[in-house]
C-alpha positions as CSV (number, residue, x, y, z in Angstrom):
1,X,-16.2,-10.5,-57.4
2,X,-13.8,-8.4,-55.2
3,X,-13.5,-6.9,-51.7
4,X,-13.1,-3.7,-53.3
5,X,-17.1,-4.1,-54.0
6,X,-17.7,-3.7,-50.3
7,X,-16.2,-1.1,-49.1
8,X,-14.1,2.7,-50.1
9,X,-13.4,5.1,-47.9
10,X,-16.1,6.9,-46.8
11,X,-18.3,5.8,-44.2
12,X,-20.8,6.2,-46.0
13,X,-20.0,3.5,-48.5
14,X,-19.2,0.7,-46.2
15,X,-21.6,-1.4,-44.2
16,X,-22.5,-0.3,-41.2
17,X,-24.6,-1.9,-38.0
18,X,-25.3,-0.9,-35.0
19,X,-26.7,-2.8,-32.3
20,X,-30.2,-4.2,-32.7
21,X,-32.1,-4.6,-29.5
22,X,-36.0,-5.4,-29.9
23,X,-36.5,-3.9,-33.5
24,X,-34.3,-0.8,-33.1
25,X,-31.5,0.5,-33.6
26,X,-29.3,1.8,-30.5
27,X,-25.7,3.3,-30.8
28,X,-23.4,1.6,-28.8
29,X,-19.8,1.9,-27.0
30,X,-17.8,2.9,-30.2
31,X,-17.2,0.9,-33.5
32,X,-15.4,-2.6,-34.2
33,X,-13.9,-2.1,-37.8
34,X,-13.7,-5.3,-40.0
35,X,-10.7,-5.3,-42.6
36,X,-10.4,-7.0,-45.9
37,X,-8.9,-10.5,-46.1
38,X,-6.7,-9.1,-48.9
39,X,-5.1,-6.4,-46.6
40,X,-4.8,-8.5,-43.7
41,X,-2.6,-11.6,-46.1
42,X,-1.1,-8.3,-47.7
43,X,0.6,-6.4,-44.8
44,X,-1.3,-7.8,-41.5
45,X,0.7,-5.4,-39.0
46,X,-0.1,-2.1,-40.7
47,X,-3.8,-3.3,-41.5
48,X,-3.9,-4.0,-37.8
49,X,-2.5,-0.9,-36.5
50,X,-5.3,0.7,-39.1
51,X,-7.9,-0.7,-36.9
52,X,-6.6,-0.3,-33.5
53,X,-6.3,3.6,-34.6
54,X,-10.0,3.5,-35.9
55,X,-11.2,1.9,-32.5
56,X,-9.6,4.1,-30.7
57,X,-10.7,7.0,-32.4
58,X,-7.0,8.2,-33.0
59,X,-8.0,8.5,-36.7
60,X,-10.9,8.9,-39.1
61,X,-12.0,6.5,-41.5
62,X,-11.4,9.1,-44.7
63,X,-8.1,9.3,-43.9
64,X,-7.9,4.9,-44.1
65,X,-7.1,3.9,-48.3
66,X,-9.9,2.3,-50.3
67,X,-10.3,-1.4,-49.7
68,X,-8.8,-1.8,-46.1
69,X,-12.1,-1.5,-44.5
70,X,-15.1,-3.4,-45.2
71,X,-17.5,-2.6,-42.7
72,X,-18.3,-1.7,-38.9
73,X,-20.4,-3.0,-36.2
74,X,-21.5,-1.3,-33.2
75,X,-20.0,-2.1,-29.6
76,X,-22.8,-2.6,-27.2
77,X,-22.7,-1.4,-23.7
78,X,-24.6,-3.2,-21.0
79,X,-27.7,-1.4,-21.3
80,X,-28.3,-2.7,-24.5
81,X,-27.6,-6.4,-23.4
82,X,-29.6,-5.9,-20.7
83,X,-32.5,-4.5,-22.5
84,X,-32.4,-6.8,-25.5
85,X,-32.9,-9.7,-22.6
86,X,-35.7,-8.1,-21.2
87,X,-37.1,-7.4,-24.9
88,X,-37.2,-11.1,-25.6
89,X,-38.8,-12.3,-22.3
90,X,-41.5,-9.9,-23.0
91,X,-42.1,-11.0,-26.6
92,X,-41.4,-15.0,-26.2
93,X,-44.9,-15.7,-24.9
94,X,-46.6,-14.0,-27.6
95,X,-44.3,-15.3,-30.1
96,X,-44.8,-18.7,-28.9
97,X,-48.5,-18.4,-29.1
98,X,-48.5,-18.0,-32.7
99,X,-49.9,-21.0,-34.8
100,X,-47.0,-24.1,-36.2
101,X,-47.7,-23.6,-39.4
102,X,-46.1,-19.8,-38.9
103,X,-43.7,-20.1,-36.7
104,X,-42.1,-23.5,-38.4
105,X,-43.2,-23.4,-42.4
106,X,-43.3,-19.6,-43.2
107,X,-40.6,-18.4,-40.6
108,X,-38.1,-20.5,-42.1
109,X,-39.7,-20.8,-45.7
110,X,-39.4,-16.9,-45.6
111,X,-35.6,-17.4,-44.7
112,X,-34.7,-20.1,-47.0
113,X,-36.6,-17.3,-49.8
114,X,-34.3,-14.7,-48.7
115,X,-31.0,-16.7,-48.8
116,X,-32.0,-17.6,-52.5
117,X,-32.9,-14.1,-53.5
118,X,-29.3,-13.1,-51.9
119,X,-27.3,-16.2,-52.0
120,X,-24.2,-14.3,-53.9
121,X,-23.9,-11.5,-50.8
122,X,-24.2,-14.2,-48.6
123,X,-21.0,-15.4,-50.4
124,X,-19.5,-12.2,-50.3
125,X,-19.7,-11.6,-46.7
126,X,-18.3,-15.2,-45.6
127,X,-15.4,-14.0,-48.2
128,X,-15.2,-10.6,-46.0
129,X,-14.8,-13.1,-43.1
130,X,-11.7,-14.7,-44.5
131,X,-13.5,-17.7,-45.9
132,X,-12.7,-19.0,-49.6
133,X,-14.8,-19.2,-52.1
134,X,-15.4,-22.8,-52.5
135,X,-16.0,-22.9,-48.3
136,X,-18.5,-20.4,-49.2
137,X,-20.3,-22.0,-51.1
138,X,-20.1,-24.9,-48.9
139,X,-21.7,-23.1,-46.4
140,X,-24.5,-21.8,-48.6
141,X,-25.3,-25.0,-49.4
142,X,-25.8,-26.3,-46.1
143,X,-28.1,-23.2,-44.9
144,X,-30.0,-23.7,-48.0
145,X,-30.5,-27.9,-47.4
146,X,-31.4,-26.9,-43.7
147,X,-33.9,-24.4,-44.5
148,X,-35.4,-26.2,-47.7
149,X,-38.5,-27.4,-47.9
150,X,-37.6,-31.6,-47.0
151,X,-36.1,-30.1,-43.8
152,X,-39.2,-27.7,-42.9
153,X,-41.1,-30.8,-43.5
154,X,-39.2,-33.0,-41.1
155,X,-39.2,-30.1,-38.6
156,X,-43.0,-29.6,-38.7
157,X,-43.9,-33.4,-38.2
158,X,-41.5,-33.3,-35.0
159,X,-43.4,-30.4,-33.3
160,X,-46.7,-32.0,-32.7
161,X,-48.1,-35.5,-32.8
162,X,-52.1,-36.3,-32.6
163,X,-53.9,-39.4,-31.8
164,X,-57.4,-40.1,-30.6
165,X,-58.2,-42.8,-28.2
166,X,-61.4,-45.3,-27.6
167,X,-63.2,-42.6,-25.7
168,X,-63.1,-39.9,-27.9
169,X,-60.2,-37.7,-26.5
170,X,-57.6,-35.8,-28.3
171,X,-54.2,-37.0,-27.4
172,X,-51.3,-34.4,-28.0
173,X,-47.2,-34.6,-27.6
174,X,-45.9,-31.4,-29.3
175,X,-42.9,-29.0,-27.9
176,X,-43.0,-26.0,-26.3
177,X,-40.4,-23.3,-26.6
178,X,-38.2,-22.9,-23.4
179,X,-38.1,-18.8,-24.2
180,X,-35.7,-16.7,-24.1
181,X,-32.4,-18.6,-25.9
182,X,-29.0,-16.6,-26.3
183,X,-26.6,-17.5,-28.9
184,X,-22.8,-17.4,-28.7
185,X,-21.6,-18.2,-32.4
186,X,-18.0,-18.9,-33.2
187,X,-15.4,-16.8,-34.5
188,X,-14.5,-19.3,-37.4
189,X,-18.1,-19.8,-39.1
190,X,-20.3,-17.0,-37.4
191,X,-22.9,-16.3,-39.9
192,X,-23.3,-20.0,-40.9
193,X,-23.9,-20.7,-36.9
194,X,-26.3,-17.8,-36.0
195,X,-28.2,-18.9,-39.0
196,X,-28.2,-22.3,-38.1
197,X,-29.8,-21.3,-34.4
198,X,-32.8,-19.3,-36.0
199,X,-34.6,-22.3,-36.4
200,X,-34.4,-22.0,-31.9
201,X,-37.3,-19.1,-33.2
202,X,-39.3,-21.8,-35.4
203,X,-39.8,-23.4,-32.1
204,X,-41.2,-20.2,-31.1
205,X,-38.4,-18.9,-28.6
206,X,-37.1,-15.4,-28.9
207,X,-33.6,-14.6,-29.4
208,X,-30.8,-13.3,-28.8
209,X,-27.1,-13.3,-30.7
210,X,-24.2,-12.1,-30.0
211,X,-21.5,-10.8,-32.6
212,X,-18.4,-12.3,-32.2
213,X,-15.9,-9.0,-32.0
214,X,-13.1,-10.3,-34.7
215,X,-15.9,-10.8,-37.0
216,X,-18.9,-9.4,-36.4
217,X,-20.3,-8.1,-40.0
218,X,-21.5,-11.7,-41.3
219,X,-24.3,-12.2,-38.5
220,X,-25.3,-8.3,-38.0
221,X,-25.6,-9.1,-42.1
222,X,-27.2,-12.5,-41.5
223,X,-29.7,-11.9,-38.6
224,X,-30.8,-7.8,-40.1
225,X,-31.1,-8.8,-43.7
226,X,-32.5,-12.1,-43.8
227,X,-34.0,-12.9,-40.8
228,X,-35.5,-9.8,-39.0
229,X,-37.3,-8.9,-42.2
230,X,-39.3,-12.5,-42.0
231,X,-40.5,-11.8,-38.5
232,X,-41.4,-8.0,-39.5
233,X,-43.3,-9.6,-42.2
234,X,-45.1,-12.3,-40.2
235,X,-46.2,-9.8,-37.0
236,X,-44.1,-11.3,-34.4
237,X,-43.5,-9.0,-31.7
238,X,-39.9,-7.0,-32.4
239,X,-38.5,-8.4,-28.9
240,X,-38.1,-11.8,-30.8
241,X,-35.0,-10.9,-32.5
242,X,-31.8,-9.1,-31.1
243,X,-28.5,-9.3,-32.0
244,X,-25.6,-7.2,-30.5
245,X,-21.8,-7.2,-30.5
246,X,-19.4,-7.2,-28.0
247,X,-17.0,-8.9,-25.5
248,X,-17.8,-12.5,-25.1
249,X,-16.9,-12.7,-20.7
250,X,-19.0,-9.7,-19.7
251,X,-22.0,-10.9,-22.5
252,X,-21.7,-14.4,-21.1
253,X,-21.9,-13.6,-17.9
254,X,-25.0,-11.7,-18.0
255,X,-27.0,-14.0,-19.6
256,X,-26.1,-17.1,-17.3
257,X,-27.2,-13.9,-14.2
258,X,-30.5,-13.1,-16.4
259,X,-33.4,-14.3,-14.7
260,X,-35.1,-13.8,-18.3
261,X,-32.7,-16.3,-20.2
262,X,-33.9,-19.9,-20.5
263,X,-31.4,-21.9,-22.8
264,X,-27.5,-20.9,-24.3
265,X,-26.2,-21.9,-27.3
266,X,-22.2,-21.8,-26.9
267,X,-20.0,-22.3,-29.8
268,X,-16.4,-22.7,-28.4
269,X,-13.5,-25.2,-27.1
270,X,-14.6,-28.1,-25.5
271,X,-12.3,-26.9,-22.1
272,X,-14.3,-23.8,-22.2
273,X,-17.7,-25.0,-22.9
274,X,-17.7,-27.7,-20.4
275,X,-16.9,-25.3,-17.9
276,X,-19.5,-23.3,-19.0
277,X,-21.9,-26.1,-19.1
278,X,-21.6,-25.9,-14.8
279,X,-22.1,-22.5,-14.8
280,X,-25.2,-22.8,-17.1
281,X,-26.5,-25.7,-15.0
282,X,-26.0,-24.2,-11.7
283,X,-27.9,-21.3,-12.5
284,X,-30.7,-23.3,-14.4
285,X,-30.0,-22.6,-18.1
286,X,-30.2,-25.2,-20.3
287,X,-26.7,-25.4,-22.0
288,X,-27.2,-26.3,-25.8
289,X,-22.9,-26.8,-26.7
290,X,-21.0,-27.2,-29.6
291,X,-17.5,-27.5,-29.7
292,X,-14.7,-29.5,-30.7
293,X,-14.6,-32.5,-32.7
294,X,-12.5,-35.1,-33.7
295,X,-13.6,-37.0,-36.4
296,X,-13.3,-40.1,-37.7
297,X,-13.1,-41.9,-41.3
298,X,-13.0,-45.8,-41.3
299,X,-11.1,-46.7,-45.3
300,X,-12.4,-50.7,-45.4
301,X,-10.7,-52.8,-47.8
302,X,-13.4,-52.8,-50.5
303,X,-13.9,-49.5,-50.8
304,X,-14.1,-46.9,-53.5
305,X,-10.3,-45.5,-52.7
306,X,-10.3,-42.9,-55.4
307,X,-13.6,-41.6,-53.6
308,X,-12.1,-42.4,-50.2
309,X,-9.2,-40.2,-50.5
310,X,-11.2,-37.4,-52.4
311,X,-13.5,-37.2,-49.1
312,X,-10.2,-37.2,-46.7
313,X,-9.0,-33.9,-48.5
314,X,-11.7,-32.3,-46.9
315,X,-9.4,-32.8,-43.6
316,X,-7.5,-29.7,-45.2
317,X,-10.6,-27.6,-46.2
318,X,-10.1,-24.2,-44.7
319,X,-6.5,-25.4,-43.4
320,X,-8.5,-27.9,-40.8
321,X,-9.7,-25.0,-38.6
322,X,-13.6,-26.2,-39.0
323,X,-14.6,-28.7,-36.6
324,X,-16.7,-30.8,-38.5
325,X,-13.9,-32.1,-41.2
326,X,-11.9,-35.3,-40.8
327,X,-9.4,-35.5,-38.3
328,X,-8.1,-39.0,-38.1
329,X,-8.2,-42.0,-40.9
330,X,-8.2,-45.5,-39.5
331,X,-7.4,-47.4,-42.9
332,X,-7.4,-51.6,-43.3
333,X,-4.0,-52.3,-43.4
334,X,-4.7,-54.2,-47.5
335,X,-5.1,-51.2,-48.9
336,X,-3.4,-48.5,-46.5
337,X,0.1,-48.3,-49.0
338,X,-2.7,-47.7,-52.4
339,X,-4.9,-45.1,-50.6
340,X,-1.8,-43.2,-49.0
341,X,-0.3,-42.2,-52.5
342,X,-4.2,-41.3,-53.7
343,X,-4.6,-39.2,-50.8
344,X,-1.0,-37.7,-51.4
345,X,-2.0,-36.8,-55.2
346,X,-4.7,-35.1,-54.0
347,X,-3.3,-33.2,-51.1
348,X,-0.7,-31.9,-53.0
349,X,-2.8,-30.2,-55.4
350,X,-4.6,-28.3,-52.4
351,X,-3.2,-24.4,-52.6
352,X,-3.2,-21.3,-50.6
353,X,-4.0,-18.0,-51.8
354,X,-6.7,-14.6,-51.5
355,X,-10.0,-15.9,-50.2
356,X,-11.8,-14.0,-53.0
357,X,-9.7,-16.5,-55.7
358,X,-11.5,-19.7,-57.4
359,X,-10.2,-23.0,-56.4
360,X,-8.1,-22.0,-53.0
361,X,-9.2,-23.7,-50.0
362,X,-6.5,-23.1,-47.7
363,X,-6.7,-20.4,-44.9
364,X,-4.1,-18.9,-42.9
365,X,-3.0,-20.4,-39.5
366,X,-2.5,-17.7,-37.4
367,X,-0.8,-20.2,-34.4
368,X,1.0,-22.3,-36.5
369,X,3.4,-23.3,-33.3
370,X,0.5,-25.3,-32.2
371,X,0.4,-27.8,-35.6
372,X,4.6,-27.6,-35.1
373,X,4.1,-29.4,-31.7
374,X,2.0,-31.7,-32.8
375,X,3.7,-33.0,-35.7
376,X,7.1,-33.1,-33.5
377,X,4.7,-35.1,-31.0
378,X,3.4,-37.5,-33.9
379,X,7.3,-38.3,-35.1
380,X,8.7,-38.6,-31.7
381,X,6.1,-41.6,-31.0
382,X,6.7,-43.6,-34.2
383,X,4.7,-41.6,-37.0
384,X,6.0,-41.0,-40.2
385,X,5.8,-37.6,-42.4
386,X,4.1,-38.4,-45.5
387,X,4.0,-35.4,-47.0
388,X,3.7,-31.6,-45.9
389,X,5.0,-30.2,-42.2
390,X,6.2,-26.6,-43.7
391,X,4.9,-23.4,-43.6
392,X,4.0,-21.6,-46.5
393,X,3.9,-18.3,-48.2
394,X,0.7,-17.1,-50.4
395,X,2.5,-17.8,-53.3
396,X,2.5,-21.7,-52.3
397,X,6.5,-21.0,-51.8
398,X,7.6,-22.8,-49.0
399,X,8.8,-20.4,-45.9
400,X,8.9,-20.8,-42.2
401,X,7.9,-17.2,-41.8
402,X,4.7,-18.1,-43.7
403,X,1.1,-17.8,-42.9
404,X,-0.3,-20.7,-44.3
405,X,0.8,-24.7,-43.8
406,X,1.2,-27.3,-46.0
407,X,-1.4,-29.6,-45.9
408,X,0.1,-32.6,-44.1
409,X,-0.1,-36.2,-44.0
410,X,1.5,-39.0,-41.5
411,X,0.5,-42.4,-41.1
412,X,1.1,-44.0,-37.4
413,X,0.9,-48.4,-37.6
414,X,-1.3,-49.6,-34.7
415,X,-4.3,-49.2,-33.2
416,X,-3.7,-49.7,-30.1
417,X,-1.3,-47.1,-29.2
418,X,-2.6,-44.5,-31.9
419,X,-3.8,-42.5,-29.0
420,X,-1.1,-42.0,-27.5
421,X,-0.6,-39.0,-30.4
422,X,-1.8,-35.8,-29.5
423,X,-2.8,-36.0,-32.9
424,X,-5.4,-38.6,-32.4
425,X,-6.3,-37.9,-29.0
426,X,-7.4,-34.4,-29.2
427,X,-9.2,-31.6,-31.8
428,X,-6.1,-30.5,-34.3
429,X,-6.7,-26.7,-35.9
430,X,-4.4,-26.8,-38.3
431,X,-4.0,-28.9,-41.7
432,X,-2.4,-32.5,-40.0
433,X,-4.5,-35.9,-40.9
434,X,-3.0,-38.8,-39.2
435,X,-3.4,-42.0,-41.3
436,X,-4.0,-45.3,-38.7
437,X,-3.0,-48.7,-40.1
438,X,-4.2,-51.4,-37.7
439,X,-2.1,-54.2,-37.4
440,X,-3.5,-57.0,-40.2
441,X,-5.7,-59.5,-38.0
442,X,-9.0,-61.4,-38.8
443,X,-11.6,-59.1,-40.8
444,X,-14.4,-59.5,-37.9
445,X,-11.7,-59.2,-35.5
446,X,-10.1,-56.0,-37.3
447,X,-14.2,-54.6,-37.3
448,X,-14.8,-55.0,-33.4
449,X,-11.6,-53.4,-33.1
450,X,-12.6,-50.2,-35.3
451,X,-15.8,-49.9,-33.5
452,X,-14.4,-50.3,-30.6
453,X,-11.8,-47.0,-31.6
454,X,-14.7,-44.6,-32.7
455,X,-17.0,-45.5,-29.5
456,X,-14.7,-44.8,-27.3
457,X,-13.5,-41.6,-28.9
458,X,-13.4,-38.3,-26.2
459,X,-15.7,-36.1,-28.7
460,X,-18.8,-37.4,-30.5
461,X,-19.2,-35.0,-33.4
462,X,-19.4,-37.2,-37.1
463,X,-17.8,-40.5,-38.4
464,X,-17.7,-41.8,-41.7
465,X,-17.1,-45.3,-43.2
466,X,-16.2,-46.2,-47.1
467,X,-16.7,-49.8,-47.8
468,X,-18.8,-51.9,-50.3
469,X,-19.9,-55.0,-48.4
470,X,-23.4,-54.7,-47.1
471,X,-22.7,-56.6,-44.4
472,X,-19.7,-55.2,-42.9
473,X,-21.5,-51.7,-43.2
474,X,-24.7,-52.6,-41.5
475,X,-22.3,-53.6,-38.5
476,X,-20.7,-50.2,-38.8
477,X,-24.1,-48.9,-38.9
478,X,-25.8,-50.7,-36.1
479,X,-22.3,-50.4,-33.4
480,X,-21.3,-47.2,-34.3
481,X,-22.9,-45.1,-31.1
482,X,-20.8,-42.2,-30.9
483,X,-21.3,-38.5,-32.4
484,X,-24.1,-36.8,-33.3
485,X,-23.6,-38.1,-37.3
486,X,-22.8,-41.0,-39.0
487,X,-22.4,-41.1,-43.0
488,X,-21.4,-44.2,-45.2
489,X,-19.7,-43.5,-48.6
490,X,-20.3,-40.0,-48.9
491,X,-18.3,-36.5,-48.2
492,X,-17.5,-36.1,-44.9
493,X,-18.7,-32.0,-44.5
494,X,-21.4,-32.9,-46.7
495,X,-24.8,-31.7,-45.7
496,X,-27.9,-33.3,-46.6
497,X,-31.7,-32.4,-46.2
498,X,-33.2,-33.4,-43.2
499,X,-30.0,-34.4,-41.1
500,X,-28.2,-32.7,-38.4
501,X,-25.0,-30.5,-39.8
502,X,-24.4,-29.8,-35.6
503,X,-24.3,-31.5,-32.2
504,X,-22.2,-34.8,-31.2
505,X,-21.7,-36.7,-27.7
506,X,-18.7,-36.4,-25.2
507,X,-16.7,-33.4,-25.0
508,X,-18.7,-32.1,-28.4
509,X,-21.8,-31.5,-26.6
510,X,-21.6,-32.4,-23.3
511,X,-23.1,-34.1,-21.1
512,X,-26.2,-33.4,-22.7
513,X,-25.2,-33.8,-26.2
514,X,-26.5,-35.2,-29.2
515,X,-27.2,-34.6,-32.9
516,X,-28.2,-30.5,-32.6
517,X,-31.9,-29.4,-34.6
518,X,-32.0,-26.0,-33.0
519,X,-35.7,-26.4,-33.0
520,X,-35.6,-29.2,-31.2
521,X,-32.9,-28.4,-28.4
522,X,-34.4,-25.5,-27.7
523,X,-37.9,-26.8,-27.2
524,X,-39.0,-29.5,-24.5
525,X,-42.0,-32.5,-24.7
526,X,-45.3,-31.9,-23.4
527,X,-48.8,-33.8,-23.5
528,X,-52.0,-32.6,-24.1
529,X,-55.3,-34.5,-23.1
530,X,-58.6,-33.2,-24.9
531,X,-61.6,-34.4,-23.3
532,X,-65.7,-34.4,-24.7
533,X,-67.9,-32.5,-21.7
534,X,-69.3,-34.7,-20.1
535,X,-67.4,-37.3,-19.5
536,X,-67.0,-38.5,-15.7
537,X,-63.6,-38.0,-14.1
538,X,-63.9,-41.5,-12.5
539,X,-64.0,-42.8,-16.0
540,X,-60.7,-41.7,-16.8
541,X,-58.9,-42.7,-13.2
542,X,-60.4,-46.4,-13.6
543,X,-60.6,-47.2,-17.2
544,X,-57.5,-49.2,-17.9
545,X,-58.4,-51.8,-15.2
546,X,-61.6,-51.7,-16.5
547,X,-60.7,-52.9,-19.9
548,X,-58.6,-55.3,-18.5
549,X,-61.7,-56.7,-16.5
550,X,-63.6,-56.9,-19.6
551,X,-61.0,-59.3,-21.3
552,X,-62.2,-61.9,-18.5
553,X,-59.0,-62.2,-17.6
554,X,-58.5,-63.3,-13.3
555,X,-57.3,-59.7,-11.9
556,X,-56.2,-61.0,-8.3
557,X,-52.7,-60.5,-7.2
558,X,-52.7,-64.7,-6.6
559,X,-53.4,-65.7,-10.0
560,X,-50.5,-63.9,-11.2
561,X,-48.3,-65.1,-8.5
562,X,-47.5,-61.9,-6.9
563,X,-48.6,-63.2,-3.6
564,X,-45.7,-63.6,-2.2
């Protein structure tokens, strides 16, 4: 497979979207060109100046050589925003109305079918986003456990609940869909994201989606091919689904005005989002966040350590900018020195190169100063380089001019001050995994201590643990309060049917935040009562003391000794 696949150049030939706002199609302000990967790692200025020239209408897209272009997207203008909001407030009630087994099974059964039937384009377009293959894949794999059929059966029995009491009544707790819920992806997974918050529509919301401007072509591809199709094919009203692109502040700032918009879903930096969480609140939108994380793997002393370093890799998976990999290892100091040269063995054989190549997982790092900092940051306090801290070219060659980094280990001894990094206090975008070495102490004592670190980490997004004894991992389990998902021997960024892949605690989610179902944040608890005609009101008012009379037991506030 190649880029050259997607695009010449004619205009004909490449993939085009314009905006769609309530089942149609509406030009918009102009056209935001995406470029190949290949021509941006190739010569990035004069790709660059390619699409500033297209934008700005100073050229024509036959005059632009095959392969540099892969697709445009529509700018909206703020009619269309405006009228794709009041599309969805019209359609959410009807779409709301229609029956669980619809909305929940078919919607997303129909999607799940679709992302089957097209699973290598869906490839191809995260590749057209700059994603390698193998994160590709990875990303494929976790739409396709969230959307398979053990998931829709977990989301279906958490909708509605049904019970029938002494007297005959139907009992009901379901959720009901908020409405109208607008989605913000990110500009480093935004198909994958937008994807992920159609299942805000199983709950029977409308919505809509904005396109992230740098890269834009993976959800127009995501939300026209796979998704509006299902809802054509089920009858829901056209309003349901709308997704437009354009500049995040003005976008943003209309929905939190809209009196039509319910719920936001923001992908972005946890400074940003929490600031955005005020404005959301103060106008009476239900913030749903997801940003940063900062995870954390716990390496006990029995564990698997081949395995163990294997699932630390991952720190480096798309050169760490994915906020969901492992950004910190605390490791028991027994075994720190064995699993440091795994880890090292491993790191080493992780290589740059084009995004459409088998077996690269690096990505380039467009502000490497940042990961610079930090490592200067990490030595200054006591840290030492284990391996990595350059800059590299394509080619693996090592170059300070280069776009990509070397994936880079340091290992910092003691807990207690391991904060006191940048690297372990905050979110690192860039491919740096401190190694933590508590001081050697008493095992239980050395536990409480680890628990102790993870709880009272600043984001709350996953943790992991490796170790063998059952006991020592139930503690982990049962203490272990922070983020939104804890795994035990297993890939970090691995995703598994039924469980969250989004949402954490802290400055993750807010001060709201939790493990994210999109069907389940964007939907809220109600009961239902069902009574048989006939039955008396009083009844229902009195019968609980009733049946408490019946028991024989003394009723008066002085046999209980609540006189006084």
């Amino acid at each position: 497979m190649t880029e050259l696949s997607l695009a010449t150049n004619r205009a004909a030939d490449i993939r085009t979207y314009r905006s769609y706002v309530a089942g149609k199609e509406v030009d918009g302000d102009g056209w935001v060109y995406v470029l190949s990967p290949r021509a941006l790692l190739d010569d990035a200025f004069a790709s660059l100046t390619i699409k500033r020239k297209l934008e700005q209408g100073r050229i024509e897209l036959s005059e632009v050589p095959p392969g540099v272009v892969v697709g445009r997207v529509a700018k909206a203008d703020p009619r269309s925003v405006a009228e794709a909001l009041e599309g969805a407030a019209a359609a959410a009630p009807e779409w709301g109305a229609f029956p669980l087994d619809v909305r929940v099974e078919a919607f997303s059964a129909g999607i799940y079918d679709r992302l089957v039937e097209h699973a290598e384009t869906v490839v191809e377009m995260l590749v057209a986003e700059g994603h390698p293959l193998e994160l590709a894949r990875w990303e494929v794999s976790g739409m396709l456990d969230g959307l398979g059929p053990a998931s829709r059966e977990f989301y279906r029995s958490q909708m509605q609940w049904e019970y029938h009491d002494a007297a005959g009544r139907r009992l009901l707790v379901r959720r009901q869909p908020d409405g109208v819920v607008c989605v913000n992806p990110p500009a480093n997974a935004p198909l994958s994201s937008a994807l992920l918050a159609t299942m805000a529509i199983a709950a029977g919301n409308a919505m809509v989606v904005r396109a992230p401007r740098s890269v834009p072509l993976g959800v127009m591809y995501a939300m026209r091919e796979l998704v509006a199709p299902v809802l054509a094919e089920l009858g829901a009203p056209p309003g349901v689904l709308s997704v437009l692109c354009g500049d995040p502040a003005p976008m943003l700032t209309a929905w939190v005005a809209s009196p039509h918009v319910d719920d936001i879903m923001y992908f972005g930096s946890s400074e940003n989002g929490i600031r955005f969480q005020s404005s959301c609140v103060e106008a009476g939108k239900k913030p749903i966040l997801e940003l940063a994380g900062n995870d954390v793997v716990v390496v006990w002393k029995d564990a698997d350590l081949d395995c163990a370093a294997e699932a630390l890799t991952e720190s480096f998976y798309g050169s760490g900018q994915l906020c969901m990999i492992p950004n910190q290892a605390l490791v028991h100091p027994d075994i720190a020195d064995e699993l440091i040269r795994l880890l090292v063995g491993k790191a080493e054989r992780i290589r740059p190169g084009y995004p459409d190549e088998e077996g690269v997982l690096l990505t380039p790092v467009l502000r490497n100063d940042r990961f610079h900092a930090c490592l200067r940051d990490a030595l200054d306090k006591g840290a030492t380089l284990v391996c990595g801290g350059h800059g590299i070219q394509i080619d693996g060659s090592r170059s300070s001019s280069g776009m990509f980094l070397e994936p880079t280990v340091v290992r910092f001894d003691g807990l207690q001050r391991a904060r006191e990094l940048d690297a372990v206090r905050r979110e690192t975008f860039f491919p740096l995994l401190p190694v933590v070495v508590p001081a050697p102490a008493d095992d239980d004592l050395l536990l409480a201590e680890l628990v102790a670190f993870i709880n009272s980490n600043a984001y709350g997004l996953r943790n992991s643990v490796w170790a063998a004894d059952g006991a020592v991992i139930d503690r982990f389990v049962a203490e272990i309060t922070n983020g939104g998902l804890l795994k035990i021997n297993d890939s970090h960024i691995g995703f598994l049917p039924r469980l969250p892949t989004h949402g954490g605690t802290g400055l993750t989610g807010g001060v709201f935040g939790e493990a994210n179902y999109p069907i389940l944040r964007t939907s809220h608890v109600q009961g239902v009562a069902i009574s048989a005609t006939g039955q008396r009101p009083r009844d229902a008012v009195f019968g609980g003391w009733r049946a408490l009379q019946a028991t024989g037991r003394s009723l008066t506030a002085r046999s209980e000794g609540l006189d006084g």
